[in-house]
N, CA, C and O atoms as CSV, one atom per row, in Angstrom:
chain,resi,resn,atom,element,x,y,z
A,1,UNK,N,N,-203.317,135.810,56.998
A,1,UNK,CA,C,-202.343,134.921,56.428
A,1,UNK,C,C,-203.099,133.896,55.580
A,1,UNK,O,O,-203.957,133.209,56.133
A,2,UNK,N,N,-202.897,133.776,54.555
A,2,UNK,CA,C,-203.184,132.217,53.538
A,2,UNK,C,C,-202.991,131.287,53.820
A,2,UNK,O,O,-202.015,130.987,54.507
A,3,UNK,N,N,-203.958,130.372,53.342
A,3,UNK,CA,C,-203.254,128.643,53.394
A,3,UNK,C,C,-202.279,128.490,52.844
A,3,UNK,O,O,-202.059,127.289,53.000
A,4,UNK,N,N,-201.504,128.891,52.281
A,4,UNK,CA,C,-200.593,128.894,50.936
A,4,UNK,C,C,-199.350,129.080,52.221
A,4,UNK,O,O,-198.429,128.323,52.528
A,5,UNK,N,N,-199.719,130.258,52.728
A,5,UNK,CA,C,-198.744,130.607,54.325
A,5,UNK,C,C,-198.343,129.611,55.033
A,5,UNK,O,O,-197.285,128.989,55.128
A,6,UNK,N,N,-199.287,129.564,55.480
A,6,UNK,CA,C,-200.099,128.925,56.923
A,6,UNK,C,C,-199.378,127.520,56.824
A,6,UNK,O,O,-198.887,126.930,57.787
A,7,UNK,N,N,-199.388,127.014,55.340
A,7,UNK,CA,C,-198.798,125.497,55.147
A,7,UNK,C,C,-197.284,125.232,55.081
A,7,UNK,O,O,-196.568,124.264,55.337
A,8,UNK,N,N,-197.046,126.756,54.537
A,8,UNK,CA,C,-195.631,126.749,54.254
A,8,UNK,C,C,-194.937,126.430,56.009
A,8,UNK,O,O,-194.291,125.509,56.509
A,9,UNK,N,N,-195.443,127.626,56.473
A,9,UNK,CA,C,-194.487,127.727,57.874
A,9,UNK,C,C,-194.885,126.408,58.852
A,9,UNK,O,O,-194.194,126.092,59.821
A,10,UNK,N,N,-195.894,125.814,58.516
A,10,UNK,CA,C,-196.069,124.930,59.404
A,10,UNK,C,C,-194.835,123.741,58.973
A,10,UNK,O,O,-193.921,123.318,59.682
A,11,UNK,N,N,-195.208,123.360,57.436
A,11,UNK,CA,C,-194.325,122.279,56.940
A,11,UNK,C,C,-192.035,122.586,57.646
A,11,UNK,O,O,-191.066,121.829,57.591
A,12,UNK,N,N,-192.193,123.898,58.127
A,12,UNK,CA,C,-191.046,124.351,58.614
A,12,UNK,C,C,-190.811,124.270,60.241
A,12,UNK,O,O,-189.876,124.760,60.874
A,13,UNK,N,N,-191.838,123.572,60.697
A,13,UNK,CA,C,-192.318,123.811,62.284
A,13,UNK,C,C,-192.314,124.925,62.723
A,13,UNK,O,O,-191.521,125.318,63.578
A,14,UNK,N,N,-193.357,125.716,62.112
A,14,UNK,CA,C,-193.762,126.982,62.825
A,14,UNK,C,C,-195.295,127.015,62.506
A,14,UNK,O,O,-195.929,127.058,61.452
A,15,UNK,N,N,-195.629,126.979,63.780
A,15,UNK,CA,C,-197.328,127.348,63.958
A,15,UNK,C,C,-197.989,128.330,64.858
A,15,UNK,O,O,-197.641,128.452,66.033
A,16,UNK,N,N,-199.160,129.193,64.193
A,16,UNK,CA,C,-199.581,129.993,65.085
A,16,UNK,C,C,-201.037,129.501,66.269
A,16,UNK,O,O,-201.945,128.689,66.091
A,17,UNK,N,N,-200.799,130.179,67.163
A,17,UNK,CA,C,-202.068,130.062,67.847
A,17,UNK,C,C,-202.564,131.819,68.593
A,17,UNK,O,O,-202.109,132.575,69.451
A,18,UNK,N,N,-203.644,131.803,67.713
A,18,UNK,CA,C,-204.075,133.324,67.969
A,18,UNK,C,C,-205.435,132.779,68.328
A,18,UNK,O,O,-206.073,131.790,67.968
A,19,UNK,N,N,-205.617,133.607,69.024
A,19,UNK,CA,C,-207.390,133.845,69.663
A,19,UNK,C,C,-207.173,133.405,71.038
A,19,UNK,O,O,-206.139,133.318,71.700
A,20,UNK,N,N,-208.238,133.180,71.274
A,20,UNK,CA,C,-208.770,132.153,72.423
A,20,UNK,C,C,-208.811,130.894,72.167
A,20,UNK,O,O,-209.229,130.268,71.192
A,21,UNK,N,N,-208.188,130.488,73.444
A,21,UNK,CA,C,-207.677,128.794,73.266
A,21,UNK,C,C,-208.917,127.998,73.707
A,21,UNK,O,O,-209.296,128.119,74.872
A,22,UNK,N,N,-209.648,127.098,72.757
A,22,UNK,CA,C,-210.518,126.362,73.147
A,22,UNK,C,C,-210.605,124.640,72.568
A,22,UNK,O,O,-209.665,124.218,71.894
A,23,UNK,N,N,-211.469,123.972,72.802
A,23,UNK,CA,C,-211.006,122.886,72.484
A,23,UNK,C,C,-210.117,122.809,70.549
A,23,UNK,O,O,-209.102,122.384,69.999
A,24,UNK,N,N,-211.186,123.427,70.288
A,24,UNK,CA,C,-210.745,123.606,68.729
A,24,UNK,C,C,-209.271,123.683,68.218
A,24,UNK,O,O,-208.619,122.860,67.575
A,25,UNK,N,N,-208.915,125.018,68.736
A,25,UNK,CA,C,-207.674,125.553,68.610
A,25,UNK,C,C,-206.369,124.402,69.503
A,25,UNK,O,O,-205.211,124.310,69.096
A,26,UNK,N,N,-206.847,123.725,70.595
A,26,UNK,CA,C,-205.548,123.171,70.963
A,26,UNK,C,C,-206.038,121.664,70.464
A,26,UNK,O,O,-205.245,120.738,70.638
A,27,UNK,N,N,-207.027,121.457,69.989
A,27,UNK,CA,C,-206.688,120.171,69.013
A,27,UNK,C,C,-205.953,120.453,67.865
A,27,UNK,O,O,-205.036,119.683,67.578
A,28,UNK,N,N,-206.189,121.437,67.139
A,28,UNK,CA,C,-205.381,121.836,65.821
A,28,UNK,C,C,-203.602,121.906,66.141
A,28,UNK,O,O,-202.729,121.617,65.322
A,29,UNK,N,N,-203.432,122.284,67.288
A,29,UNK,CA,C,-201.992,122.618,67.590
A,29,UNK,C,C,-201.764,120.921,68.281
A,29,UNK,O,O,-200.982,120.218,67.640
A,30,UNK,N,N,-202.323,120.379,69.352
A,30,UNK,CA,C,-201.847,119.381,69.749
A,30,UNK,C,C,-201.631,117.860,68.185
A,30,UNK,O,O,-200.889,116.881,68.268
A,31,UNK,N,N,-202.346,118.140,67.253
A,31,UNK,CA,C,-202.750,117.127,65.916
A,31,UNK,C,C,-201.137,118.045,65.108
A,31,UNK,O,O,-200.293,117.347,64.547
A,32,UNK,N,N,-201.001,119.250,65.172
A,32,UNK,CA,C,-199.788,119.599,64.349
A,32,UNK,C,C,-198.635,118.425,65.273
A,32,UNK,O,O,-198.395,117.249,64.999
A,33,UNK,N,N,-198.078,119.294,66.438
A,33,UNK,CA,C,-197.152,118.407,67.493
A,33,UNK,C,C,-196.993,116.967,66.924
A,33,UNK,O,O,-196.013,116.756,66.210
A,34,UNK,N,N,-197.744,116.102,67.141
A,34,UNK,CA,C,-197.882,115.244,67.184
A,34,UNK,C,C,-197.351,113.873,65.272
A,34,UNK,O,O,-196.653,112.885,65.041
A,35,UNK,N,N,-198.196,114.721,64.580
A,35,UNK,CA,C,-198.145,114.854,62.945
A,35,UNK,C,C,-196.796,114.686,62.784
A,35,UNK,O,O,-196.260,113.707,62.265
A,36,UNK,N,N,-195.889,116.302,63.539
A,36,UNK,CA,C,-194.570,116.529,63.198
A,36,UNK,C,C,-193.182,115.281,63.643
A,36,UNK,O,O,-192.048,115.026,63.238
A,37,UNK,N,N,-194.181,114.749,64.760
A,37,UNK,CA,C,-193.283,113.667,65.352
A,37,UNK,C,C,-193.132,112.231,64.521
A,37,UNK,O,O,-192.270,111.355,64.582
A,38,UNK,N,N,-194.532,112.387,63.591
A,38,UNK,CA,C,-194.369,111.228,62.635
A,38,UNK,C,C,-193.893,111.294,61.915
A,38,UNK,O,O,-193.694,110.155,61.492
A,39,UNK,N,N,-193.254,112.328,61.045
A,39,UNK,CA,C,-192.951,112.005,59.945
A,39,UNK,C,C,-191.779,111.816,59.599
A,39,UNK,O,O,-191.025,111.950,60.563
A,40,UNK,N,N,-191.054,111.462,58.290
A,40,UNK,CA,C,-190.044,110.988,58.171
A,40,UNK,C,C,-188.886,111.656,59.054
A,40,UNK,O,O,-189.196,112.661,59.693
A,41,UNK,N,N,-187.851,111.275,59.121
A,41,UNK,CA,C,-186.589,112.260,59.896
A,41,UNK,C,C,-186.096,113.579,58.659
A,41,UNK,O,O,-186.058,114.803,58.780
A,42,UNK,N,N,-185.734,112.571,57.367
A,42,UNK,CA,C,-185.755,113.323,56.552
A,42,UNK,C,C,-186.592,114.892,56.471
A,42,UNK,O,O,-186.089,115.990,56.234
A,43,UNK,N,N,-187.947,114.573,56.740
A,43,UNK,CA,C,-188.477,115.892,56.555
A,43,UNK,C,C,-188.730,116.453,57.516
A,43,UNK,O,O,-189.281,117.552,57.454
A,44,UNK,N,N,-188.403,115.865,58.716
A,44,UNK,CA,C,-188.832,116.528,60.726
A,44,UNK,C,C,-187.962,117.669,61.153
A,44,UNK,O,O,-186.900,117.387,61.708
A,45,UNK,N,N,-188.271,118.874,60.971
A,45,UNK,CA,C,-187.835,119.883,62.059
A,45,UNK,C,C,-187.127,119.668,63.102
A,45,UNK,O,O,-187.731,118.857,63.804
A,46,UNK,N,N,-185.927,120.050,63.676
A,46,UNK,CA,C,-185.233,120.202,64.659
A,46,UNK,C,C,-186.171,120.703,65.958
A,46,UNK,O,O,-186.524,120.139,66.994
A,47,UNK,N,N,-186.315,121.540,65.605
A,47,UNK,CA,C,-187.308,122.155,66.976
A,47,UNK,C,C,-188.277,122.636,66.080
A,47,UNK,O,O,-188.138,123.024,64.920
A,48,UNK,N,N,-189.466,122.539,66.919
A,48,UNK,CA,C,-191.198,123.352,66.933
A,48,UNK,C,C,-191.106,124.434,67.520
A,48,UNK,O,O,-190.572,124.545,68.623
A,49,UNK,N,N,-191.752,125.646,66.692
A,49,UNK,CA,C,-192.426,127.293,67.453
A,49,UNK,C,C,-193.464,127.427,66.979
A,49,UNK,O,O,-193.869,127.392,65.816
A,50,UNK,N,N,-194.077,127.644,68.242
A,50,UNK,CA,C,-195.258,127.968,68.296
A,50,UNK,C,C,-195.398,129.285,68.942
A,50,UNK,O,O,-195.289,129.456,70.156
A,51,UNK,N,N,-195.710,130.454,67.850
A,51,UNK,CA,C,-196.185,131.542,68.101
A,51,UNK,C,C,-197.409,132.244,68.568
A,51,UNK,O,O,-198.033,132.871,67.712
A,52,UNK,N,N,-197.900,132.240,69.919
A,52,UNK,CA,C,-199.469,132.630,70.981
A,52,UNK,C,C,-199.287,133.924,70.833
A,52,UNK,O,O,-198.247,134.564,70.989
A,53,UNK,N,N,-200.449,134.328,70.492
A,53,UNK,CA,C,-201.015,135.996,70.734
A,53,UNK,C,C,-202.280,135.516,71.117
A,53,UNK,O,O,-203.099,135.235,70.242
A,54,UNK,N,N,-202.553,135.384,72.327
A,54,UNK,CA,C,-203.764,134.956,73.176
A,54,UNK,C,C,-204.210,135.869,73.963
A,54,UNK,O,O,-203.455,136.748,74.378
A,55,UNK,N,N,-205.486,135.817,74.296
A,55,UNK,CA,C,-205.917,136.673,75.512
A,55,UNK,C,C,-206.446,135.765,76.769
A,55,UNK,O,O,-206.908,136.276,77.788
A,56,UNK,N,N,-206.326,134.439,76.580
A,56,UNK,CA,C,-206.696,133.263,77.671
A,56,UNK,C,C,-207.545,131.946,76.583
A,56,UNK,O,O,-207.515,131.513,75.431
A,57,UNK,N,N,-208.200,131.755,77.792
A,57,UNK,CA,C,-208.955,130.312,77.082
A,57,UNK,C,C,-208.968,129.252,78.231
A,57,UNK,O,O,-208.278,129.253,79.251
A,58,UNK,N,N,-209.926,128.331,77.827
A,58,UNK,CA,C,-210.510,127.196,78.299
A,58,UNK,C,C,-209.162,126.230,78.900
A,58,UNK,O,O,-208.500,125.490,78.172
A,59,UNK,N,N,-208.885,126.455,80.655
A,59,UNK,CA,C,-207.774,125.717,80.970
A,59,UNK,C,C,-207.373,124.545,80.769
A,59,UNK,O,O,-206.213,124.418,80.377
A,60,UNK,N,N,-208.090,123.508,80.947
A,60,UNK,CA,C,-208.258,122.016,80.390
A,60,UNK,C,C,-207.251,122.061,78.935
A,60,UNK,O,O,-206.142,121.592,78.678
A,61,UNK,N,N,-208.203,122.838,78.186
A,61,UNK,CA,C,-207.251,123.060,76.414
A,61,UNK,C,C,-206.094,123.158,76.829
A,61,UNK,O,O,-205.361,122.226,76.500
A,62,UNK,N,N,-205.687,123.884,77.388
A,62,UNK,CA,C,-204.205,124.978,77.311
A,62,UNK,C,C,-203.552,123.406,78.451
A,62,UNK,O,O,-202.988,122.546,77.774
A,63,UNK,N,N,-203.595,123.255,79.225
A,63,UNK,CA,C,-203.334,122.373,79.717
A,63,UNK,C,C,-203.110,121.002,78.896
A,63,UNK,O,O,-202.128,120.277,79.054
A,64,UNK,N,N,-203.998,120.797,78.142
A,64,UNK,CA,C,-203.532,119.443,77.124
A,64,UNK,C,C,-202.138,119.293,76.129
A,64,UNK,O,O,-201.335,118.383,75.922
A,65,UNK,N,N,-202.358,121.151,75.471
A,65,UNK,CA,C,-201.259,121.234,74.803
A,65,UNK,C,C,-199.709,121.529,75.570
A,65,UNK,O,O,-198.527,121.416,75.242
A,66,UNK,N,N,-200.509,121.989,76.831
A,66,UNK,CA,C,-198.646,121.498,78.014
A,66,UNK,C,C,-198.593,120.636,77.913
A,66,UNK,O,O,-197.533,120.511,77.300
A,67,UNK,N,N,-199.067,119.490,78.089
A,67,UNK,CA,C,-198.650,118.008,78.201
A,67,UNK,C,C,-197.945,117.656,76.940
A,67,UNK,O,O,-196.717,117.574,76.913
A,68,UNK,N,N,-198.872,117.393,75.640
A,68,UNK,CA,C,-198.140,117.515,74.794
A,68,UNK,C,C,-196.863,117.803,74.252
A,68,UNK,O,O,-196.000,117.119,73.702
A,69,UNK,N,N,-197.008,119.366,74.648
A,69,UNK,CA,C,-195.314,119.522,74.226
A,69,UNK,C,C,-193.988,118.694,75.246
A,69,UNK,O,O,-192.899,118.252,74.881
A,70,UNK,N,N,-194.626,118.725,76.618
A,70,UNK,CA,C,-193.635,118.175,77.550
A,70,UNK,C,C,-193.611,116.429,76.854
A,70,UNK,O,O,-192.681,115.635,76.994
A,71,UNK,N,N,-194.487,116.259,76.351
A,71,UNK,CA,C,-194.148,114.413,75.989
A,71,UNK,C,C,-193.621,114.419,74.865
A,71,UNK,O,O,-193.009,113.363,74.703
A,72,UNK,N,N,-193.490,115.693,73.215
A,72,UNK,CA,C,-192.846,115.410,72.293
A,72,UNK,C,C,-191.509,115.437,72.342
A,72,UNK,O,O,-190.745,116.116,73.026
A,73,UNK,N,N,-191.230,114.215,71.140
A,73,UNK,CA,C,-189.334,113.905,71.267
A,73,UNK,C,C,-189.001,115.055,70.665
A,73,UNK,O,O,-187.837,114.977,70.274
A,74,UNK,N,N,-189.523,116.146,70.399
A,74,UNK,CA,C,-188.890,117.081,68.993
A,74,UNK,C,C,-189.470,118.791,70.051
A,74,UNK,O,O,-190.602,119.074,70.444
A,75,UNK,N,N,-187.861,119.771,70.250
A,75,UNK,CA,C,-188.390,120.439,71.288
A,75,UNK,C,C,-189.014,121.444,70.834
A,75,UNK,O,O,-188.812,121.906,69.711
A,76,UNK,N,N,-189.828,121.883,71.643
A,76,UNK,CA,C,-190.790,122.988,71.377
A,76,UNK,C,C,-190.370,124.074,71.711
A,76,UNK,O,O,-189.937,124.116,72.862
A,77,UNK,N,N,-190.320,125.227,70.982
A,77,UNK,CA,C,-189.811,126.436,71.604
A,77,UNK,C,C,-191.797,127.271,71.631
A,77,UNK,O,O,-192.622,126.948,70.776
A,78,UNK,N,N,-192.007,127.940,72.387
A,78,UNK,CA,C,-192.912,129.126,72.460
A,78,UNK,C,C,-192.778,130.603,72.481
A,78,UNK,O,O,-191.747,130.877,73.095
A,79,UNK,N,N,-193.225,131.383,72.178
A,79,UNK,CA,C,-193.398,132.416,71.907
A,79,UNK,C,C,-194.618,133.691,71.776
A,79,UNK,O,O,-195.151,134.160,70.771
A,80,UNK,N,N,-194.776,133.974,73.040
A,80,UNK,CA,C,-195.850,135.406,72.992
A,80,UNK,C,C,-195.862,136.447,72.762
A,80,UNK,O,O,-195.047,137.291,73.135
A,81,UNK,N,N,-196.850,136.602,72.059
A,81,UNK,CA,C,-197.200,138.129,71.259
A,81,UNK,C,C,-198.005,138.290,71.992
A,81,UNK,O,O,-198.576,137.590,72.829
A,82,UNK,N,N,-198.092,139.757,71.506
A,82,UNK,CA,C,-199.251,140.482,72.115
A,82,UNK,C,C,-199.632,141.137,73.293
A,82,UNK,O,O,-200.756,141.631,73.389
């Protein structure tokens, strides 16, 4: 997928998380969450999806981005592939 992608669907609240979840990857997703909660209403998504095709990862990570979603005002839907 492109940045060109990647920006589009995010700016729509849709983000992927593929691989293995490590600090990296659930800072990138917990910094989206978070981003989405700031911004204007005008441009804020109804609900967040976040699409996982994971094979595991670093619990702590995966654990941060539970919290996360359980504390954003804006609901999160999830979704596994794979």
């Amino acid at each position: 997928m492109t940045d060109e992608y990647k920006q589009q669907l995010e700016s729509l609240g849709i983000k992927t998380l593929i691989g293995y979840i490590n600090e990296e990857s659930a800072n990138d997703i917990i910094n989206w969450i978070l981003y989405m909660n700031l911004i204007p209403i005008s441009n804020k998504p109804n609900r967040l999806k976040i699409i996982i095709d994971s094979q595991g990862g670093n619990i702590e990570d995966t654990f941060a981005i539970i919290d996360t979603i359980r504390l954003t005002s804006i609901p999160v839907d999830t979704y596994g592939t794979g």
